[in-house]
PDB file with SEQRES, HELIX, SHEET and CRYST1 records, atoms N, CA, C and O in Angstrom:
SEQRES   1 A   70  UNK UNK UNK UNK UNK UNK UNK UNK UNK UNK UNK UNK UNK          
SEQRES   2 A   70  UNK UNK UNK UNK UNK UNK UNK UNK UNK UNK UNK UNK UNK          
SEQRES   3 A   70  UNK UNK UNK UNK UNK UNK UNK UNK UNK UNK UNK UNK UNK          
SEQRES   4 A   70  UNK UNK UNK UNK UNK UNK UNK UNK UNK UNK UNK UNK UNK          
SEQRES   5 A   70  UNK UNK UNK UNK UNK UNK UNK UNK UNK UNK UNK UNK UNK          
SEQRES   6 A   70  UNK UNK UNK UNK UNK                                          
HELIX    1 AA1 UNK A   20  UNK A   36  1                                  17    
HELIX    2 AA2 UNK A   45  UNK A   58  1                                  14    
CRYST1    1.000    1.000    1.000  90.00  90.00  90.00 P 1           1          
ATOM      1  N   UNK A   1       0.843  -1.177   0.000  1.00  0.00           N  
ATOM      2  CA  UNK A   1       0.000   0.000   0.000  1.00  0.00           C  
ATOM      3  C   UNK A   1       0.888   1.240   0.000  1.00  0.00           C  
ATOM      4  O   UNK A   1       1.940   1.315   0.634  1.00  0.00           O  
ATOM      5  N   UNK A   2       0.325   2.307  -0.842  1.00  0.00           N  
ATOM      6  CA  UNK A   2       1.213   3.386  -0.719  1.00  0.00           C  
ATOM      7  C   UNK A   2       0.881   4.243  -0.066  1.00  0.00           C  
ATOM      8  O   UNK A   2      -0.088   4.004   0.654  1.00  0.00           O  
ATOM      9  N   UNK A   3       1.531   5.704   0.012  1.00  0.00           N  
ATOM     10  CA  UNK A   3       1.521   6.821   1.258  1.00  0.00           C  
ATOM     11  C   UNK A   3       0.343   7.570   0.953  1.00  0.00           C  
ATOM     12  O   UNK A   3      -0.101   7.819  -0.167  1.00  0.00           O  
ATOM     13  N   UNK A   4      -0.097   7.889   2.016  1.00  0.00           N  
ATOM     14  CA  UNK A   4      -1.937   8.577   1.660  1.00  0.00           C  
ATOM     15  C   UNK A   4      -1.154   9.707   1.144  1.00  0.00           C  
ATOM     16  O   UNK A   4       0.014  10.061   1.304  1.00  0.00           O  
ATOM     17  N   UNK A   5      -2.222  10.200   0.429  1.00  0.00           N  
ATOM     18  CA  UNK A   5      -2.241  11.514  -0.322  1.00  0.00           C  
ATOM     19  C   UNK A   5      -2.128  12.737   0.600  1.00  0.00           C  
ATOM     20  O   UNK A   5      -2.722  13.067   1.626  1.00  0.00           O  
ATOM     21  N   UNK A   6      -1.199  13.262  -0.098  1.00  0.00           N  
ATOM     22  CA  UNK A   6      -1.280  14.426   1.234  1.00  0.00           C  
ATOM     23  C   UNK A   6      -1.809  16.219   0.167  1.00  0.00           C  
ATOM     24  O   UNK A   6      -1.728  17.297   0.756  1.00  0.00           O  
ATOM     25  N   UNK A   7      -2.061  16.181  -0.623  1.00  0.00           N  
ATOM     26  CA  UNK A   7      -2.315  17.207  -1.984  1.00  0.00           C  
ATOM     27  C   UNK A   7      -4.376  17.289  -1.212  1.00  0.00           C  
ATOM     28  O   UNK A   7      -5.277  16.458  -1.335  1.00  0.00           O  
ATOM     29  N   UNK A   8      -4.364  18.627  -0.506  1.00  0.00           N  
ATOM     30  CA  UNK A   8      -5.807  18.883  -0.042  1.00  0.00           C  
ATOM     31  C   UNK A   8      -6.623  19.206  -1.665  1.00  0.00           C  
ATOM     32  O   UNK A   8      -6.210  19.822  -2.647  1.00  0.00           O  
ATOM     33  N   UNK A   9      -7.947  18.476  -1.403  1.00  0.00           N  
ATOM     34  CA  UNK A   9      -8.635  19.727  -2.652  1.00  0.00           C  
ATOM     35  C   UNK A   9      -8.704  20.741  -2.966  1.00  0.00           C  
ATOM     36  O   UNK A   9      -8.643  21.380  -1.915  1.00  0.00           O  
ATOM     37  N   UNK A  10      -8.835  21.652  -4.048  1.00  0.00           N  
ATOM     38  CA  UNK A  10      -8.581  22.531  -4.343  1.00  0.00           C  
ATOM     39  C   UNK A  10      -7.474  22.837  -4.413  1.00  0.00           C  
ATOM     40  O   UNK A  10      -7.460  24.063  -4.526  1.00  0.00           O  
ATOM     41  N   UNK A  11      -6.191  22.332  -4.415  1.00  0.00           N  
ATOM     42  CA  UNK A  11      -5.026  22.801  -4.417  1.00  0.00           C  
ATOM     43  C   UNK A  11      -4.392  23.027  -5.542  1.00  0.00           C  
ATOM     44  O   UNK A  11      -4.418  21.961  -6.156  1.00  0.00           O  
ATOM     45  N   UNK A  12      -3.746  23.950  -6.253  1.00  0.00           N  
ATOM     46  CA  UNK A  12      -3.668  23.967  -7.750  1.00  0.00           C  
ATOM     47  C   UNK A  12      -2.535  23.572  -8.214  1.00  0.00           C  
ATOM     48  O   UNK A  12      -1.659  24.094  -7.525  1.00  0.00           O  
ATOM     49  N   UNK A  13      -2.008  22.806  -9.167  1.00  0.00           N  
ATOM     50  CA  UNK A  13      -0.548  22.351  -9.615  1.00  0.00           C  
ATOM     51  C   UNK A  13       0.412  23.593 -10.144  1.00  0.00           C  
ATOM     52  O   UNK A  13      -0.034  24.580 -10.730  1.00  0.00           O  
ATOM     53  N   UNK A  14       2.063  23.329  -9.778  1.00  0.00           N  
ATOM     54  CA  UNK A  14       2.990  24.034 -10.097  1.00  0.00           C  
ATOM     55  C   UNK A  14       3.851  23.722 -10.442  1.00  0.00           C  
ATOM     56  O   UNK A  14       4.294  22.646 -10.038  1.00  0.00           O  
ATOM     57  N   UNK A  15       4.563  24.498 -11.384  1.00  0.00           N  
ATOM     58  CA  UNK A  15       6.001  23.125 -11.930  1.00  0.00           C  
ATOM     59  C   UNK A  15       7.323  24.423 -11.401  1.00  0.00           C  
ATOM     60  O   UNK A  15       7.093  25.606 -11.649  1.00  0.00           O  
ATOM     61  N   UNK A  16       8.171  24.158 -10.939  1.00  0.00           N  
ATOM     62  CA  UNK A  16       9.007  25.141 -10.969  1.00  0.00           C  
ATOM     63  C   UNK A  16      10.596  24.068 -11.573  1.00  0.00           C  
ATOM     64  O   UNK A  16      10.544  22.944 -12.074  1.00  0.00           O  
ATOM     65  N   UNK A  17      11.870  24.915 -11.291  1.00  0.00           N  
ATOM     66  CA  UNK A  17      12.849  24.463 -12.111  1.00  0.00           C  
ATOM     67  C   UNK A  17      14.025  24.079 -10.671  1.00  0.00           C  
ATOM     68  O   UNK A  17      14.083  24.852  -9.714  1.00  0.00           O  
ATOM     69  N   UNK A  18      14.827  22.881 -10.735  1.00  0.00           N  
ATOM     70  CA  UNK A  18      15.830  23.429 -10.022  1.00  0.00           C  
ATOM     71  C   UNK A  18      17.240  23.203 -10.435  1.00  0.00           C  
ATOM     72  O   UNK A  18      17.435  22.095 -10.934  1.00  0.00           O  
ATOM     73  N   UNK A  19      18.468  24.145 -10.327  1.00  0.00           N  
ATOM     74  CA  UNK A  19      19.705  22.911 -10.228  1.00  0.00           C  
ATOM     75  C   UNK A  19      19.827  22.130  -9.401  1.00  0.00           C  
ATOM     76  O   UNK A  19      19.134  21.912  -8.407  1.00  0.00           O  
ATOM     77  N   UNK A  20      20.746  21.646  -9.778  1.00  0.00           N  
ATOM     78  CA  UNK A  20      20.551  20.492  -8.838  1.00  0.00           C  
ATOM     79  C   UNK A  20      21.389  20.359  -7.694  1.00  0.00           C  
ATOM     80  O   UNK A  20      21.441  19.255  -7.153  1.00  0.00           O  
ATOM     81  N   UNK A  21      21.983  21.207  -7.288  1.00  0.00           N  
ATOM     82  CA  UNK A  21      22.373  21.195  -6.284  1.00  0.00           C  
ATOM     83  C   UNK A  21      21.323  21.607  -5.238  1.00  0.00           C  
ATOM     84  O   UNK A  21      21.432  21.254  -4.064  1.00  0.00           O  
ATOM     85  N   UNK A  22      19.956  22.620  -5.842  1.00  0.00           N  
ATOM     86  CA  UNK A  22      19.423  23.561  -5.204  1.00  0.00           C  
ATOM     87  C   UNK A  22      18.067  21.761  -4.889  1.00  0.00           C  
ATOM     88  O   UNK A  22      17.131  21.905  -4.102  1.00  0.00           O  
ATOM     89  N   UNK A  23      18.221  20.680  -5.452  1.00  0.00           N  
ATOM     90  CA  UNK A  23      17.482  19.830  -5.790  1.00  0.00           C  
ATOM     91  C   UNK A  23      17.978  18.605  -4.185  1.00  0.00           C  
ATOM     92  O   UNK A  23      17.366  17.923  -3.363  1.00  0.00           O  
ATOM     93  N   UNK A  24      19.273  18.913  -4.475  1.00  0.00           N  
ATOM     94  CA  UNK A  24      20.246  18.104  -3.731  1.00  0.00           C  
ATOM     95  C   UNK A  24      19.412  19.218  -1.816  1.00  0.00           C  
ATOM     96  O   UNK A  24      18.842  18.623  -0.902  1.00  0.00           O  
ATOM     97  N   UNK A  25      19.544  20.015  -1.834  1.00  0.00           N  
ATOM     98  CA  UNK A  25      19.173  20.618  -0.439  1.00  0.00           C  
ATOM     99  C   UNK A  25      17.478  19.529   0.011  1.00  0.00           C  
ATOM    100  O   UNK A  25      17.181  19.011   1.088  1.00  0.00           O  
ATOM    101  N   UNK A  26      16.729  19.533  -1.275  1.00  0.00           N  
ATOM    102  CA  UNK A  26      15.509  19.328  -1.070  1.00  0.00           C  
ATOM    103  C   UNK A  26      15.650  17.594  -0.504  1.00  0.00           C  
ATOM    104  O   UNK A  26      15.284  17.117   0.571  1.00  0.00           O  
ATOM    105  N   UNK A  27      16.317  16.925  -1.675  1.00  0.00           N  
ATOM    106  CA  UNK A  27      16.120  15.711  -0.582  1.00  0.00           C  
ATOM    107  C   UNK A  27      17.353  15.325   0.473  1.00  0.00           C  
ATOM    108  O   UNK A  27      17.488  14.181   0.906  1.00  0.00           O  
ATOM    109  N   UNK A  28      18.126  16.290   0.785  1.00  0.00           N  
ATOM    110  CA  UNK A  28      18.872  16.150   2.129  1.00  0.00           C  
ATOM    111  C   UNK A  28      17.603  16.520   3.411  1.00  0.00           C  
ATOM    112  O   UNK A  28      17.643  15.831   4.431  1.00  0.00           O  
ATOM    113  N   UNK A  29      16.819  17.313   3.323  1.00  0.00           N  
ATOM    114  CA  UNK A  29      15.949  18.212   4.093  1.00  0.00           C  
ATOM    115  C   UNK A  29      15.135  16.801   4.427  1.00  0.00           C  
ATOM    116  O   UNK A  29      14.924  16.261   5.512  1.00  0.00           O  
ATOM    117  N   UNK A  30      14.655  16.306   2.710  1.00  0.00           N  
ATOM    118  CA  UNK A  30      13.418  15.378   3.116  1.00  0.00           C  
ATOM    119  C   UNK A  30      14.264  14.030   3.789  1.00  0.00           C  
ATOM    120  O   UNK A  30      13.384  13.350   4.317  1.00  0.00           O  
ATOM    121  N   UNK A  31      15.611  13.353   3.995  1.00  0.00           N  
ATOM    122  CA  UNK A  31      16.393  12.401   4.556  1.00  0.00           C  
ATOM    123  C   UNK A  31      16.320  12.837   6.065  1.00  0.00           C  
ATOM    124  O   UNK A  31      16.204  11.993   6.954  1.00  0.00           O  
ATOM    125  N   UNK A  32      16.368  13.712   6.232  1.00  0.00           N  
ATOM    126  CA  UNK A  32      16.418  14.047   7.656  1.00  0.00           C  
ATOM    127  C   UNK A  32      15.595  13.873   8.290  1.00  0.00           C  
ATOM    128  O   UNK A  32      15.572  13.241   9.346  1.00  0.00           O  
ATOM    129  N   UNK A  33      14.242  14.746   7.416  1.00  0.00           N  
ATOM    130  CA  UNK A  33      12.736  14.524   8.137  1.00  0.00           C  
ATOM    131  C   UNK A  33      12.518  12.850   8.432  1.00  0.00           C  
ATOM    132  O   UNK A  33      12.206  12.224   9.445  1.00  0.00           O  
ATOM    133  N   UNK A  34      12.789  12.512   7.252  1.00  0.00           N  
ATOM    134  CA  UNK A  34      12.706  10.888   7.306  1.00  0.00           C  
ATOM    135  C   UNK A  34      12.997  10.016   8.802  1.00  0.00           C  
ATOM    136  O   UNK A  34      12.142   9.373   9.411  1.00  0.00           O  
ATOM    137  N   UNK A  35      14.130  10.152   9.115  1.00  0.00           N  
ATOM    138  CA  UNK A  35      15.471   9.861   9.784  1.00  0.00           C  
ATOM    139  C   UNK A  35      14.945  10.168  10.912  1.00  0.00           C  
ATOM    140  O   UNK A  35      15.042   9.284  11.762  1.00  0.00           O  
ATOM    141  N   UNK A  36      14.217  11.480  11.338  1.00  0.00           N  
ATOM    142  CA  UNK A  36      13.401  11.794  12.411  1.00  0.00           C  
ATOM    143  C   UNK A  36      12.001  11.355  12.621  1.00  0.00           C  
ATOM    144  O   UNK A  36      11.298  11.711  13.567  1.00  0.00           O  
ATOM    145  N   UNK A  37      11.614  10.464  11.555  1.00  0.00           N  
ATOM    146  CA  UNK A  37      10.477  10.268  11.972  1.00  0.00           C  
ATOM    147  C   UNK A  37       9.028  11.231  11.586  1.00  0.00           C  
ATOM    148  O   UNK A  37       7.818  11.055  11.730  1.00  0.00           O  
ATOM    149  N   UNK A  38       9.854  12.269  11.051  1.00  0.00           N  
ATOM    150  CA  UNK A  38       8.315  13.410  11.068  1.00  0.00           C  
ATOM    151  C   UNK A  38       7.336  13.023   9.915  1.00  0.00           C  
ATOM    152  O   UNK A  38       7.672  12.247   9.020  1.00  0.00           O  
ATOM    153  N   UNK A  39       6.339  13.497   9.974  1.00  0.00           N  
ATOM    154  CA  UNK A  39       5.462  13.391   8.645  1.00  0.00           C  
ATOM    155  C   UNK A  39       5.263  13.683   7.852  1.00  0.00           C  
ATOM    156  O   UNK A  39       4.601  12.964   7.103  1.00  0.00           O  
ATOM    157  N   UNK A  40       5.727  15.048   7.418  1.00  0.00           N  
ATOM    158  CA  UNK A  40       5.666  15.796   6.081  1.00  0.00           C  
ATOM    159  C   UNK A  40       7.085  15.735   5.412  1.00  0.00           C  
ATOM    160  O   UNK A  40       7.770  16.738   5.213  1.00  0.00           O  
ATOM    161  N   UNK A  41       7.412  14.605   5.123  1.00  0.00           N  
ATOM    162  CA  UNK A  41       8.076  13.947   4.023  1.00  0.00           C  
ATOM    163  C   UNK A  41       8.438  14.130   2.783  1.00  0.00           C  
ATOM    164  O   UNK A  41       9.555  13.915   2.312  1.00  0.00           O  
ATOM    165  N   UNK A  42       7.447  14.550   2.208  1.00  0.00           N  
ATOM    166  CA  UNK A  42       7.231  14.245   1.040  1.00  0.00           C  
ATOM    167  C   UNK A  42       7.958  15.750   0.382  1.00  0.00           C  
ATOM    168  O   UNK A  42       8.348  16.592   1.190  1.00  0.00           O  
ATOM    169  N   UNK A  43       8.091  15.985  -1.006  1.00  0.00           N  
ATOM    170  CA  UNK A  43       9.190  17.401  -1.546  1.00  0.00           C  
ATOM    171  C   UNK A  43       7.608  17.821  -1.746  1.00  0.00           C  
ATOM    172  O   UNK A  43       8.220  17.617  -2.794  1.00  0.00           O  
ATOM    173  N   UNK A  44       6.648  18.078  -1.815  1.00  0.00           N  
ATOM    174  CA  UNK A  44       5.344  18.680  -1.963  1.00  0.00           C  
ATOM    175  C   UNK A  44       5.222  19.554  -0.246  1.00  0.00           C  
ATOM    176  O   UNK A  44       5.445  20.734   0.025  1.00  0.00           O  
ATOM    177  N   UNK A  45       4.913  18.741   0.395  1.00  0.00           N  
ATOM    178  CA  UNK A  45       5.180  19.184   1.644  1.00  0.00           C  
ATOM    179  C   UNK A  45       6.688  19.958   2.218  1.00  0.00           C  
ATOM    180  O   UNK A  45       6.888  21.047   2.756  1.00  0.00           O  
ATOM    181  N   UNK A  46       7.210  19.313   1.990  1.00  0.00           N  
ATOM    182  CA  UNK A  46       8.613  20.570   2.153  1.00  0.00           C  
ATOM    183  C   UNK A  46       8.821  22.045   1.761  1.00  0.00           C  
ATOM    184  O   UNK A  46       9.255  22.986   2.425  1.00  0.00           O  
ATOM    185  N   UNK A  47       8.289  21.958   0.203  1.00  0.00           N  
ATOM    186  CA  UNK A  47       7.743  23.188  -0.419  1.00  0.00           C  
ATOM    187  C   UNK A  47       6.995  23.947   0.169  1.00  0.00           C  
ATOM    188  O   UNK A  47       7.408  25.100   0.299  1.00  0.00           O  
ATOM    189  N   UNK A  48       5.594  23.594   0.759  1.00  0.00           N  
ATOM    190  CA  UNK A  48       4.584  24.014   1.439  1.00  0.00           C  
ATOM    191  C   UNK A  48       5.118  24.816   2.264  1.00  0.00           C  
ATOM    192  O   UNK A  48       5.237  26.030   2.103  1.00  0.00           O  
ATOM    193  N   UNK A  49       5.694  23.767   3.795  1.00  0.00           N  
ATOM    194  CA  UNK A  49       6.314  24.452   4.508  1.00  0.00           C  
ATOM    195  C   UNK A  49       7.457  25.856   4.784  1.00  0.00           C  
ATOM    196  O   UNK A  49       7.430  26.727   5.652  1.00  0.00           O  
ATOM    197  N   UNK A  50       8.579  25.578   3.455  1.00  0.00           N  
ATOM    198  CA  UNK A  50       9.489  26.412   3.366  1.00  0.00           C  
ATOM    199  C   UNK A  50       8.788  27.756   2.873  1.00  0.00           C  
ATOM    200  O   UNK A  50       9.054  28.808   3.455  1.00  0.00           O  
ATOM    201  N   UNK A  51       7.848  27.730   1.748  1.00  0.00           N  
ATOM    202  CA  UNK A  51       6.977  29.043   1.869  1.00  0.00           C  
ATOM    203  C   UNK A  51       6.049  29.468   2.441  1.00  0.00           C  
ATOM    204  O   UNK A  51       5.563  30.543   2.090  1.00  0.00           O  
ATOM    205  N   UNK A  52       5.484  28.681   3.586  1.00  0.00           N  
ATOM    206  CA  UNK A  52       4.595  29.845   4.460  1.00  0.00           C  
ATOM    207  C   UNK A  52       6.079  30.106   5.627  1.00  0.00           C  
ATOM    208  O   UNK A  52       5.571  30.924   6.393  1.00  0.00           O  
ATOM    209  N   UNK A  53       7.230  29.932   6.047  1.00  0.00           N  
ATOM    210  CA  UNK A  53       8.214  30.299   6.556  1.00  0.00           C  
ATOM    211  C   UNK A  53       8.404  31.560   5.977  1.00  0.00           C  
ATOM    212  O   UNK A  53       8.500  32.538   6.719  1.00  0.00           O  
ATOM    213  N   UNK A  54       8.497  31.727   4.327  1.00  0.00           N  
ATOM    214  CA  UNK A  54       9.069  32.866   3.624  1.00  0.00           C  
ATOM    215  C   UNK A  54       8.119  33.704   4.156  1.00  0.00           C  
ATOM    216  O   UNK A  54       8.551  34.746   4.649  1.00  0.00           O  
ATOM    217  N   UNK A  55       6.586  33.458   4.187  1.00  0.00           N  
ATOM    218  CA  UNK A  55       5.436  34.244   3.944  1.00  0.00           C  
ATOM    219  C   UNK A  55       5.655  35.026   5.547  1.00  0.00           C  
ATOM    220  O   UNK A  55       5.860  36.240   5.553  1.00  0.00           O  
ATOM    221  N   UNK A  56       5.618  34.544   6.381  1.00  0.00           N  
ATOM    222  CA  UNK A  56       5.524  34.682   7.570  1.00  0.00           C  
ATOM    223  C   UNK A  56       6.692  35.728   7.863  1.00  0.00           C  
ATOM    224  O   UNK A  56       6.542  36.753   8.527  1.00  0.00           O  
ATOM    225  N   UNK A  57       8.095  35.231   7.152  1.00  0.00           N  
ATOM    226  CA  UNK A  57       9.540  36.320   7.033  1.00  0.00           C  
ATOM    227  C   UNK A  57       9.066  37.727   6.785  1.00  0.00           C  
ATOM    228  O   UNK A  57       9.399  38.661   7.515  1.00  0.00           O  
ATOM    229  N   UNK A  58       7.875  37.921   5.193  1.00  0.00           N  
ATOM    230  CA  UNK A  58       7.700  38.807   4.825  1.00  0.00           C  
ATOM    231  C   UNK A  58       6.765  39.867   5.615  1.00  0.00           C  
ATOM    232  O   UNK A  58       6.731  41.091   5.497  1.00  0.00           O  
ATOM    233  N   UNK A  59       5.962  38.943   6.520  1.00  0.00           N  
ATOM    234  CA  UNK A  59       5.178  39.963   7.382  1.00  0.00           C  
ATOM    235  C   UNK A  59       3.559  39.313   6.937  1.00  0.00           C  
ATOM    236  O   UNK A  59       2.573  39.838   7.456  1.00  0.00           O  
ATOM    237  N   UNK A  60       3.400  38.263   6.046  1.00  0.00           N  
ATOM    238  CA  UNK A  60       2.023  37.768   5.582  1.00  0.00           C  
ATOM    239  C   UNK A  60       1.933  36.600   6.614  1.00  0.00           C  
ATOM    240  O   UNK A  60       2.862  35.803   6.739  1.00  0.00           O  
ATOM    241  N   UNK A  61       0.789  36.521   7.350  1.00  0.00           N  
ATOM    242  CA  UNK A  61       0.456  35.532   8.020  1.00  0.00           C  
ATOM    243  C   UNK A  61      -0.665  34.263   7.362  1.00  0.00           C  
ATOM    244  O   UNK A  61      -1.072  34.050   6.220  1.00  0.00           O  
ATOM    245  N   UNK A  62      -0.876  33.681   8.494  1.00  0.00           N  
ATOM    246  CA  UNK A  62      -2.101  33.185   7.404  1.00  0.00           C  
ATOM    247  C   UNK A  62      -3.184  33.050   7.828  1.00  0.00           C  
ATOM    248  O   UNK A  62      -3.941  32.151   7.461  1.00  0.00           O  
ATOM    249  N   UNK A  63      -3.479  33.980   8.737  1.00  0.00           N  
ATOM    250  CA  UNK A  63      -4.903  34.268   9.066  1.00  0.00           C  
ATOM    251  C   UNK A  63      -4.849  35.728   8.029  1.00  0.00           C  
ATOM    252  O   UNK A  63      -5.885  36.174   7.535  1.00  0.00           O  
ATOM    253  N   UNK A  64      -3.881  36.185   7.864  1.00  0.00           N  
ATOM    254  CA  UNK A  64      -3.953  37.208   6.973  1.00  0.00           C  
ATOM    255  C   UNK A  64      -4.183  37.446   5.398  1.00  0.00           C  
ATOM    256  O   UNK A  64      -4.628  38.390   4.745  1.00  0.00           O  
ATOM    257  N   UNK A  65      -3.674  36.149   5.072  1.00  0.00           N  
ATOM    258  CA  UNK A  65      -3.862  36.129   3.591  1.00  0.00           C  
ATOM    259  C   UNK A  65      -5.279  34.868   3.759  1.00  0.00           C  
ATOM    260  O   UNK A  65      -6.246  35.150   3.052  1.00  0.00           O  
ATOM    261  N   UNK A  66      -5.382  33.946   4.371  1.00  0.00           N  
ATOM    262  CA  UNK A  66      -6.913  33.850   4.163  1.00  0.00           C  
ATOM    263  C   UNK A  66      -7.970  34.808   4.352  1.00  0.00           C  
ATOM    264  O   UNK A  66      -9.133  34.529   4.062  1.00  0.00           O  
ATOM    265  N   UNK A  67      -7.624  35.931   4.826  1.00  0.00           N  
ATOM    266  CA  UNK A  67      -8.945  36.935   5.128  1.00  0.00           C  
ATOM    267  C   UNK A  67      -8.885  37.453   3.975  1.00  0.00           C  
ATOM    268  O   UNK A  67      -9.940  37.821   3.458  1.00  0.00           O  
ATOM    269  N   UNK A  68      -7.560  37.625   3.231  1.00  0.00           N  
ATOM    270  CA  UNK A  68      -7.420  38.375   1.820  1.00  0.00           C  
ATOM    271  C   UNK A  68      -8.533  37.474   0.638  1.00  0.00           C  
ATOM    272  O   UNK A  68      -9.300  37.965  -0.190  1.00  0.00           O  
ATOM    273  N   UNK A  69      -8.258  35.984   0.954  1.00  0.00           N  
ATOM    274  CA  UNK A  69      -9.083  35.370  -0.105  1.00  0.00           C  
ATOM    275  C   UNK A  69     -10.460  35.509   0.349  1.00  0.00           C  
ATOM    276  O   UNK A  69     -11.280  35.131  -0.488  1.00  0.00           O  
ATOM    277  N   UNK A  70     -10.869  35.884   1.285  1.00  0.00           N  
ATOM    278  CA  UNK A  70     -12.719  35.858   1.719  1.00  0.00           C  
ATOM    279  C   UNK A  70     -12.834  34.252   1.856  1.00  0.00           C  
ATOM    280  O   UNK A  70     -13.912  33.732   2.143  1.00  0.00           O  
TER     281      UNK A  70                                                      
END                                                                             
């Protein structure tokens, strides 16, 4: 059996680019999580995480930008 889906509805697809070294950070990050046991594993989830970090850097929260979407 494979890993439940972790992609909520409504969520919209994105393709972005990386080198690969910048590729190489992503699954050192996700080996670790692994290694620890945590749950958000997956390079979908890593992504997630690392930008509401940015969002949060910039001063956007996310009670803030959900109030933005209504």
């Amino acid at each position: 059996m494979g890993r439940k889906q972790t992609i909520p509805d409504g969520a919209e697809g994105s393709s972005i680019y990386l080198m690969p070294e910048e590729f190489l950070v992503l699954r050192a990050i996700q080996a670790k999580r692994k290694k620890k046991g945590k749950p958000r594993t997956s390079l979908n989830e890593i992504w997630i995480d690392a930008l509401w970090r940015l969002a949060e850097d910039e001063g956007f929260t996310r009670k803030k930008l959900e109030a933005f979407l209504g």
